[in-house]
C-alpha positions in Angstrom: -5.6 -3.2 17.2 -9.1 -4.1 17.6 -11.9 -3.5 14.8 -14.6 -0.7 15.0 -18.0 -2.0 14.1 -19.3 2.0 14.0 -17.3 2.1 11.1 -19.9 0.2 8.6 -19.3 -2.1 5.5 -18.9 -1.2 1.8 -17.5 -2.3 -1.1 -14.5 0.5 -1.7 -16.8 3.3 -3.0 -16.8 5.1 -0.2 -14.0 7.4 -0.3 -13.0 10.3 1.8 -15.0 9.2 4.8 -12.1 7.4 6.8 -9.3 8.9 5.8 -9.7 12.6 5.4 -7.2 15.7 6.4 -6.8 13.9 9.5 -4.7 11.2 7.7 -3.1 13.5 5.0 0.0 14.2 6.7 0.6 11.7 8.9 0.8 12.3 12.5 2.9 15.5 14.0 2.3 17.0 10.4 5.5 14.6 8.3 4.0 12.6 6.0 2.0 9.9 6.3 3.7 6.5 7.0 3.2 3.5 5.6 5.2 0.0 6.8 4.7 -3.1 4.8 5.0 -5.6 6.6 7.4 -8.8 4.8 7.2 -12.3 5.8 9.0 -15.3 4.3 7.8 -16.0 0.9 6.7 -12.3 0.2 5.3 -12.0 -3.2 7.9 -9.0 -4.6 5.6 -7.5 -7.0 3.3 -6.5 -4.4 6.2 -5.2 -2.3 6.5 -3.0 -5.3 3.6 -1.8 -5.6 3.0 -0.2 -2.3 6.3 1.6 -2.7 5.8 2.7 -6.2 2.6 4.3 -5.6 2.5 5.7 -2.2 6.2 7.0 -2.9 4.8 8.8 -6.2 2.2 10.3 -4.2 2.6 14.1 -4.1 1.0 17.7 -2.8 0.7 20.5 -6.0 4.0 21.6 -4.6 5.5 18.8 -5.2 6.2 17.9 -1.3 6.0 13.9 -0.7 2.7 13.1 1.1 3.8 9.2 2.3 7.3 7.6 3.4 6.9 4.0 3.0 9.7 1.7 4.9 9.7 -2.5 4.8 9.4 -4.2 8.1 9.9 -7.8 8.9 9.4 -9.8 12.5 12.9 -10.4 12.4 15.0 -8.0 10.5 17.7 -9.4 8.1 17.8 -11.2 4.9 14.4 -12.6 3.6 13.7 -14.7 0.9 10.5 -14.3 -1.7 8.6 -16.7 -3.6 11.1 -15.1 -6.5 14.6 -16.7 -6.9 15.9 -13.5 -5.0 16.0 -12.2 -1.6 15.4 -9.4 0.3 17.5 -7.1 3.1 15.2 -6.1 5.4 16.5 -3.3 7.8 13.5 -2.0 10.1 11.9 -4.6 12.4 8.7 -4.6 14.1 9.2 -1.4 15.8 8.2 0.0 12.3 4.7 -1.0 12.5 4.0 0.8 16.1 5.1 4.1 14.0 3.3 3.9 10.9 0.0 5.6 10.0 -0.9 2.4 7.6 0.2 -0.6 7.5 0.1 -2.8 4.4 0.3 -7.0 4.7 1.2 -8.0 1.3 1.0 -12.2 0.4 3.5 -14.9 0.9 3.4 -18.2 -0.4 3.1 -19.8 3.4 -0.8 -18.6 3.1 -1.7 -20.9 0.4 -0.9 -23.8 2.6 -1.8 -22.5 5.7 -3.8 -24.8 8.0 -4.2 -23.4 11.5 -6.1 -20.6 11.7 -4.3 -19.0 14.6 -1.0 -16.3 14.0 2.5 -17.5 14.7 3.6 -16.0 18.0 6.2 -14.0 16.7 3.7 -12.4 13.8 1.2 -12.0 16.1 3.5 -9.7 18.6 4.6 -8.0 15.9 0.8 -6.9 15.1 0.4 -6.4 18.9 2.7 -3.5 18.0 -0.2 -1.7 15.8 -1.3 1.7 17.6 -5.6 1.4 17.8 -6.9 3.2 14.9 -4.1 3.0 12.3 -5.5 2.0 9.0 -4.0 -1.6 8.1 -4.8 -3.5 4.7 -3.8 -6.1 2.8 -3.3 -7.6 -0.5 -4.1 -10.6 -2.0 -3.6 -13.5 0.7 -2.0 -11.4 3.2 -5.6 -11.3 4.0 -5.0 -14.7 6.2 -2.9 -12.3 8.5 -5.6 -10.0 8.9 -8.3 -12.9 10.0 -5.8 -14.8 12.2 -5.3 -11.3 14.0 -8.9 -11.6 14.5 -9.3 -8.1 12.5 -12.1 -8.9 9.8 -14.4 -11.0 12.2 -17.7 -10.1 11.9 -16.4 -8.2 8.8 -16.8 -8.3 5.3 -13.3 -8.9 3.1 -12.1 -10.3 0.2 -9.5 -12.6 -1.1 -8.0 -14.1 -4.1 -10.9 -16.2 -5.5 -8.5 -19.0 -6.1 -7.6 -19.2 -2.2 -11.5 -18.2 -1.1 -12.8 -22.0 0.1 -9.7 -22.1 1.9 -9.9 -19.2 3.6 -13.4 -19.7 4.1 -13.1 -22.5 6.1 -10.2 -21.2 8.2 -12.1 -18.2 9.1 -15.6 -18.6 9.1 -16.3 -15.6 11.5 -15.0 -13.5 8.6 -18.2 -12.1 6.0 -16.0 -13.5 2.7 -17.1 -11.5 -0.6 -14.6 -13.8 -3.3 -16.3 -11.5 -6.4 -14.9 -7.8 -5.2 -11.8 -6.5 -6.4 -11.7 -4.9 -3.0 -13.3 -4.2 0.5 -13.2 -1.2 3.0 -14.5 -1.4 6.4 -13.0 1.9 7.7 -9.8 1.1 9.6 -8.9 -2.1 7.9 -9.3 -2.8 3.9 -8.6 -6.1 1.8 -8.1 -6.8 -1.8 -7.8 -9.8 -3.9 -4.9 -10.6 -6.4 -2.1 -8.3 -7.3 -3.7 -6.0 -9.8 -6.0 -5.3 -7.3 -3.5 -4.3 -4.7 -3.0 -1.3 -7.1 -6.7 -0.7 -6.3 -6.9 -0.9 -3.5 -3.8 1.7 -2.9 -4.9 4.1 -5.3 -8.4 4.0 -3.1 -6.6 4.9 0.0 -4.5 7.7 -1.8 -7.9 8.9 -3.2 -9.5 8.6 0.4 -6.8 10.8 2.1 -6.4 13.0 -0.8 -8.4 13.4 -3.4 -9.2 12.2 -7.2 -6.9 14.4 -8.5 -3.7 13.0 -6.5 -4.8 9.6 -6.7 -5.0 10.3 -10.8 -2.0 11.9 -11.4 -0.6 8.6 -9.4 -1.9 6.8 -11.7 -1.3 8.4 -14.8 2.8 8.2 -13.5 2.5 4.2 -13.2 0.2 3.9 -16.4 -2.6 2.2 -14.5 -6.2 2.9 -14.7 -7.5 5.7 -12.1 -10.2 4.2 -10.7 -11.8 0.9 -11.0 -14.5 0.8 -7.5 -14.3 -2.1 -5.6 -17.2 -3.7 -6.3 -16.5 -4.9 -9.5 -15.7 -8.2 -10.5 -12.6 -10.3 -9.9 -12.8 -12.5 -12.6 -14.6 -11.6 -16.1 -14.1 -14.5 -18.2 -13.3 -11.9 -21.4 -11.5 -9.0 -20.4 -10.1 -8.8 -23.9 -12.6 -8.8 -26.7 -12.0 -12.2 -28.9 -13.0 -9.7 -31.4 -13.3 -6.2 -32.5 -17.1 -6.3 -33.5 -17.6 -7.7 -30.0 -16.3 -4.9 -28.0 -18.0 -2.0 -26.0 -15.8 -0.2 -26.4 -17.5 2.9 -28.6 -20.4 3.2 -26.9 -18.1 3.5 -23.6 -16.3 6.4 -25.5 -19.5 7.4 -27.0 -21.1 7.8 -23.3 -18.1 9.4 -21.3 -17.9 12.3 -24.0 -21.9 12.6 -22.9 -22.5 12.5 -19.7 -24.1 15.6 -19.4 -26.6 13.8 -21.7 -29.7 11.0 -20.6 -27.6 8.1 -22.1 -30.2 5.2 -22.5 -29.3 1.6 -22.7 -30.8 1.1 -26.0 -28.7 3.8 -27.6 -25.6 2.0 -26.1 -26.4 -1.1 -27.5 -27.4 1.0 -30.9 -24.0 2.1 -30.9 -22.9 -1.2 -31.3 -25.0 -2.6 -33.1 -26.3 -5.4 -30.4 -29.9 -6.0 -28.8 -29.8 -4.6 -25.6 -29.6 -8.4 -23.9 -26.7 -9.1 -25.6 -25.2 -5.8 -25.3 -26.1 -6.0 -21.2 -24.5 -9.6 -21.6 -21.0 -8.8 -23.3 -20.9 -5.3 -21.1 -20.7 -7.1 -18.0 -18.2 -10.1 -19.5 -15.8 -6.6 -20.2 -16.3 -4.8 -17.8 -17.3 -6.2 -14.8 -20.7 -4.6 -13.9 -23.9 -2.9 -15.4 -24.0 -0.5 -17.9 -25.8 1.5 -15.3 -23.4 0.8 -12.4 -20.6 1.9 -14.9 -22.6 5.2 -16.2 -23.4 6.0 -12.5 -19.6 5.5 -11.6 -18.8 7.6 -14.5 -20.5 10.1 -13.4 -19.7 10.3 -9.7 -15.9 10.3 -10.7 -16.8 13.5 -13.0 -18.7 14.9 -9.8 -15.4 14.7 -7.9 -13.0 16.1 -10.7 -15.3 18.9 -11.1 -15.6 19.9 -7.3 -11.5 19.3 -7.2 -11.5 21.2 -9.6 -13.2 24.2 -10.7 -14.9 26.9 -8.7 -18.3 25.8 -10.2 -21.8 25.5 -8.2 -22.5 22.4 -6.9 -25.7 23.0 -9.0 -23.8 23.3 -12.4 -21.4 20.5 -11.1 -24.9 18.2 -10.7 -25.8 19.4 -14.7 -22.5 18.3 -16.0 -21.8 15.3 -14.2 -25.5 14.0 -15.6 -26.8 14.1 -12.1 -29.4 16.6 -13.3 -30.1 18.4 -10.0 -27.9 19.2 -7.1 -30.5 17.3 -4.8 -29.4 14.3 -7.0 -25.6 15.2 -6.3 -26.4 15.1 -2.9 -28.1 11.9 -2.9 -25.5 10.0 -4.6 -23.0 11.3 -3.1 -24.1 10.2 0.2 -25.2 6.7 -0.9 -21.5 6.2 -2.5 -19.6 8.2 -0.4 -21.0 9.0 2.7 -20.7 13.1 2.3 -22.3 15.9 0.6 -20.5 17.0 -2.3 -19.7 20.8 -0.3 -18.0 18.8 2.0 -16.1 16.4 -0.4 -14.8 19.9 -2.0 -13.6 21.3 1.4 -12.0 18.2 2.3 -10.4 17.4 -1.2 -10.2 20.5 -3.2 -6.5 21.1 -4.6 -4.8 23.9 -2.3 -4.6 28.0 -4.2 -3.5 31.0 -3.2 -2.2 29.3 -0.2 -5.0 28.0 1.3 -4.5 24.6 2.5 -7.7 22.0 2.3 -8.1 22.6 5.9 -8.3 26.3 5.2 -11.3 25.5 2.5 -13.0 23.3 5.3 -14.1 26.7 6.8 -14.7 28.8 3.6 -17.0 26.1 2.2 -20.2 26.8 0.1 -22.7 25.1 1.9 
């Protein structure tokens, strides 16, 4: 598998542009695939996740749009960094079929010191059809960079293991701050929560908002958290209730079809607007403004899903203001006009497919 520098570099906001109809059902029209790939000292939570959420993923008819299988180098019995172990049943043979492939952590990266891949890994990768879309979570990021995958590239890791991986892999752009990366073809993430990210991006990416939500909504994990955000925010939790944003974050989303300035955010809880900009960021990870434009682009996208509404009226209620706005933003974060995003993503009716809307769109 070799990278494609055409593909460009962003931060996981970027959705739709890589993935598209052409991934939605896999190849031959089944449903996508997706092999994880299991090494000695796998981290099972993050097994789980992969399964959980692309194996929830489903069409409005309730058809299953992924088949996820477990693959190892050597098939058999493998142990995890758990006190259990594992029967693994597909070997590498799985990865030259699959449409994705996800390389989850093991606890062998932590103390990894040469940066090259074990020969039998590495044949295993050798396996890997060009183009297929491979990612991985947390440290399996170290298999990614001794594959030679992310030089040149940017990518992320868990911060804890960034100066190692840093200088193992020079070559490789490092961003330790992102909750994820997405450089077309091959996607990283840091720590475990943001493995769910990071999946729920690619669901989003060949799907659509809406599937990716209602994913989310069945595991009881936020929708959407873009991957530029912050790894680490030192107070996630409030220490205490008067030092939340909480309201004005309510008091904004049921407005967005308002100007929302900072200084009536802060108003709304009482703060100046320093120390409201201050403890926003500590909870949330970015700007008020990057959050209010994030809002609002994911509003965008539900509405175009959606509803049969003008792109105009769509750019009114989102806050955008003007459908030349739409369009701006919409290009800047994710790389297609918002007509386009709506024939790619909108939710099949009256039998049409999205394909079918791809050549009845609105302009």
């Amino acid at each position: 598998m070799t990278p494609s520098p055409e593909n460009g570099t962003h931060d996981g906001t970027r959705n739709g542009t890589h993935g598209g109809t052409a991934r939605a059902d896999g190849r031959g029209g089944r449903p996508h695939r997706v092999a994880v790939l299991a090494r000695p000292g796998l981290l099972p939570v993050e097994l789980g996740i992969v399964h959980r959420l692309f194996r929830t993923a489903e069409s409005p008819g309730g058809a299953p749009l992924y088949e996820v299988v477990t693959c190892a180098v050597t098939p058999g019995e493998l142990r995890t960094e758990a006190d259990v172990t594992i029967g693994v049943s597909h070997g590498p043979q799985a990865l030259a079929e699959a449409d994705t492939v996800v390389v989850p952590a093991a606890d062998g990266d932590y103390t990894r010191t040469d940066p090259r891949l074990e020969d039998g890994l590495a044949g295993a990768l050798a396996r890997v059809r060009p183009g297929t879309r491979i990612a991985s979570i947390c440290t399996g990021a170290f298999v990614l960079a001794a594959a030679g995958l992310l030089d040149g590239r940017r990518a992320t890791t868990h911060w804890r293991s960034a100066g190692h991986f840093r200088s193992l892999f020079p070559a490789v752009r490092l961003d330790p701050d992102v909750l994820y990366t997405d450089e077309g073809d091959v996607l990283t993430s840091a720590g475990v929560a943001a493995g769910i990210d990071l999946c729920l991006h690619m669901i989003r990416s060949d799907h659509g908002a809406a599937v990716a939500n209602d994913v989310a909504r069945r595991s009881v994990v936020p929708p959407h958290r873009e991957g530029g955000q912050a790894q680490f925010i030192r107070h996630p939790v409030p220490r205490e209730q008067a030092g939340s944003t909480l309201r004005a974050r309510t008091w904004a989303v049921q407005r967005l079809d308002q100007p929302v300035a900072l200084r009536e955010l802060a108003a709304r809880e009482a703060m100046s607007v320093r120390t409201f900009t201050r403890r926003f960021r500590d909870e949330v990870g970015v700007s008020p403004g990057q959050w209010l434009a994030q809002q609002r682009l994911q509003r965008a996208r539900q509405l175009l899903e959606e509803s049969d509404l003008p792109v105009e009226r769509v750019a009114a209620d989102a806050g955008f203001g003007t459908a030349a706005s739409l369009r701006q933003h919409f290009a800047a974060a994710l790389g297609v006009s918002p007509s386009a995003y709506r024939a790619t993503f909108r939710a099949p009716r009256d039998g049409f497919t999205p394909a079918d809307a791809a050549g009845r769109g609105n302009g």
